[in-house]
N, C-alpha and C positions, 0 to 999 in steps of 0.2 A: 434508419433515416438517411436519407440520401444529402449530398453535401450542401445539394441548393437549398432542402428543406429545413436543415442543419444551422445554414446561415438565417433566412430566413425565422427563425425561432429568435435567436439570438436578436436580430433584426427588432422584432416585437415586445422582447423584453425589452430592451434599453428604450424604446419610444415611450412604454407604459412606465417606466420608471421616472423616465425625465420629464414626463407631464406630473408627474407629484411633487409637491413642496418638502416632502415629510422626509423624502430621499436624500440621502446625502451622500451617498457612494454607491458604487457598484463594480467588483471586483469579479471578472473571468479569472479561470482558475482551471490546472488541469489545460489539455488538448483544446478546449475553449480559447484558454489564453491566445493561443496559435507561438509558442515561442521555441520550446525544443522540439516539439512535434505540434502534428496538423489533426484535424479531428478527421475521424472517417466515417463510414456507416455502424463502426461498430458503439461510436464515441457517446458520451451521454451530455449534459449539460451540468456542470461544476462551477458555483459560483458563491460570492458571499454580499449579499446585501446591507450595507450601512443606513440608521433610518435615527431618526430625532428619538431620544429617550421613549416617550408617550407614545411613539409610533408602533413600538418591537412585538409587543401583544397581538397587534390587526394583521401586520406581517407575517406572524409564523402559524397565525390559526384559521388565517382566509386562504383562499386559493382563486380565487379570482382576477386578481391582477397578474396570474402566472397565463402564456399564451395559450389559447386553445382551451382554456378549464373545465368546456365542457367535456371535451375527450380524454378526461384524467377518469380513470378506475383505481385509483389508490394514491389516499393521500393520507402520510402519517408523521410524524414527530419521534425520531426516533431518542428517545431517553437516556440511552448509552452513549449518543453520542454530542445529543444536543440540538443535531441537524434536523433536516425537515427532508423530506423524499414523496417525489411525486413518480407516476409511473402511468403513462399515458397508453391508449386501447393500442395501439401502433407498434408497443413494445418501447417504444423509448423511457428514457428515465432520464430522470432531474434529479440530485443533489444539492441542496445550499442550505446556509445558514442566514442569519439575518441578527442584527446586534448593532447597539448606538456605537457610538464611534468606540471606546474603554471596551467593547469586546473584542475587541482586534488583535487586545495584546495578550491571547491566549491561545493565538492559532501558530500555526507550523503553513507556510508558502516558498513552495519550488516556484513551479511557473506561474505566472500572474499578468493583467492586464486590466489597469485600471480604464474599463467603459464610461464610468461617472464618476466625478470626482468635485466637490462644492466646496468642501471646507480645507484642499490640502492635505487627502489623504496621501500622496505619493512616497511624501518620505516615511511614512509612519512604516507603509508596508515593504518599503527599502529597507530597513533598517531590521521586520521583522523576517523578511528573505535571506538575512543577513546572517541572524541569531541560529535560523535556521539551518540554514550553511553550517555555521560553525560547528551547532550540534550535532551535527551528524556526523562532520566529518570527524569530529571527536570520537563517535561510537564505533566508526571505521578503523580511526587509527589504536584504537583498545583492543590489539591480537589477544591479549592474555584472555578478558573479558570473553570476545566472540570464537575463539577457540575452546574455552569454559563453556558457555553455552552450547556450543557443537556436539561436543563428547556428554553433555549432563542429557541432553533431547535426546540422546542413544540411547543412554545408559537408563533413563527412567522410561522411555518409550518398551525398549524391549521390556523389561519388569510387568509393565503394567500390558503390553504383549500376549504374555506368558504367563498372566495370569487372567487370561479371558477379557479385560477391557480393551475393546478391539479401538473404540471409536475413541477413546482418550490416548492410546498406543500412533494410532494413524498419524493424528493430530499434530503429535511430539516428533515422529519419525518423517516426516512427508510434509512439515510446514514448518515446527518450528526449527528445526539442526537444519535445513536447507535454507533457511530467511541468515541464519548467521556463517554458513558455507558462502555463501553469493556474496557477502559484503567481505569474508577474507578474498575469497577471489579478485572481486574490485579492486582492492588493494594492494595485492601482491602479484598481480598477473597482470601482464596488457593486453587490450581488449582485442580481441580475431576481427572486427570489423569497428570499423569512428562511427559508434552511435550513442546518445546522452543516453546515461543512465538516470531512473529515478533517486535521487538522495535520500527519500522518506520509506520510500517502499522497495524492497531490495529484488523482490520478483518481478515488479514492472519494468517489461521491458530486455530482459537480461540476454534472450534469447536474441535479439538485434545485435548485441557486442559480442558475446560468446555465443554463436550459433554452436559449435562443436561440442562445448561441453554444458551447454544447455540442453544440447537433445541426448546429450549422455546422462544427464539426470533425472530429464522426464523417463527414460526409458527405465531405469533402473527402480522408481518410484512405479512403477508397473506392477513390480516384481511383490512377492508378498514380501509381511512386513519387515520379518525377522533378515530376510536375504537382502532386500533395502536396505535393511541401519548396516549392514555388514559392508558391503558395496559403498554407500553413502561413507562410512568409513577408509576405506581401500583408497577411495578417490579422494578424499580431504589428503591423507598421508601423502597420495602420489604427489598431487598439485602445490603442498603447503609444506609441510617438513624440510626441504631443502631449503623456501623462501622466508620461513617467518623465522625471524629473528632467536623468537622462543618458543619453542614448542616441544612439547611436555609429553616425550616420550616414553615416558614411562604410567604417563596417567590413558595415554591411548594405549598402551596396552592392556592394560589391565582394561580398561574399557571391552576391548576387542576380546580377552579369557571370559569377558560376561555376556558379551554375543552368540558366542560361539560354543558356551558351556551347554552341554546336552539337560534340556529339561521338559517337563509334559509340556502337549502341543496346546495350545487354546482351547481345540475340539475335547480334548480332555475333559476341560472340565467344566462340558455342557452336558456330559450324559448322566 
């Protein structure tokens, strides 16, 4: 979706919204907001809907007051997360939630923009940008914590490696020890280029502030699995052992004798 079509959407939700009485806020969210960053073509639409108690039910199970609804081919509810997801013939996609005012105080907000606003949501969601903030930067400043998670995603990643579970190995070696790699980085490194980092999500975006050792990671995560947790190790040790306060040298090593211990390969034990 192109920028002008991009606005334009946006453009049509808030008209459709602010002709209903039942609405009482309406929060951009995400690239939408427009506040650390700008949406592009690749961007989708992120927002969260505030609506009178009695309202919440027509909200999250119609699709008609969403722009365009006749060119939606998928509209669902997703369960796990509570949200609602629309996904238009065009390839675009929609994101939101929808909840009386009391469901507000259960979300997590970086960037925000309140579009509609009746009752005085501004401070509610200041306050919750705020909490947010803080928790994070608490998970950030927890080295012991995110250096524990680093080495435990190795160590259980290879195991289950090497023992033929490839897609729960991947998972641990290539998502999860790399999501608590990027937030010691954050931390203890200054950024190769001034670009806002996500707070919530530690892969958005990374590659803007650390172009160099961001394309040192994707490249390495290339590599099969067992050579990744080894490398993905290598590189935590170069980058972090000098700077983290505490770092538990002797628990990465022993990490690293269970990487590199010679054991049957995968293919093993599929014949």
């Amino acid at each position: 979706m192109n920028i002008q079509h991009y606005e334009a959407f946006t453009t049509a939700l808030v008209q459709t919204l602010e002709r209903d009485p039942r609405v009482l806020g309406l929060m951009a969210m995400g690239s939408m907001a427009r506040q650390s960053h700008q949406p592009d073509e690749w961007s989708d639409h992120d927002f969260w809907v505030v609506v009178q108690p009695g309202a919440v039910a027509w909200f999250r199970t119609r699709r008609d007051w969403l722009p365009n609804d006749d060119r939606i081919v998928l509209h669902f509810i997703d369960t796990q997360h509570d949200g609602i997801t629309a996904i238009y013939g065009s390839g675009h996609f929609v994101e939101f939630a929808v909840s009386d005012r009391g469901g507000l105080q259960h979300i997590k907000v970086n960037d925000y923009r309140l579009l509609i606003d009746r009752v005085g949501l501004a401070e509610d969601v200041a306050q919750l940008q705020h909490a947010t903030s803080a928790e994070m930067d608490l998970l950030g400043q927890n080295e012991v914590c995110l250096v524990g998670r680093f080495l435990t995603a190795l160590l259980i990643g290879i195991g289950r490696y090497r023992r033929g579970e490839l897609l729960s190995a991947r998972q641990l070696i290539t998502v999860t020890a790399p999501q608590a790699l990027l937030r010691l980085i954050a931390r203890f490194l200054p950024p190769e280029q001034p670009a806002p980092l996500d707070n919530i999500d530690p892969l958005r975006r990374f590659e803007q502030a650390y172009p160099e050792i961001g394309g040192t990671i994707n490249a390495l995560l290339r590599l099969e699995l067992d050579q990744a947790a080894v490398d993905l190790l290598d590189l935590g040790e170069r980058l972090l052992r000098d700077r983290v306060p505490w770092y538990p040298v002797e628990a990465a090593a022993a990490v690293r004798r269970r990487l590199c211990a010679v054991s049957a390969t995968p293919e093993s034990y599929s014949r």
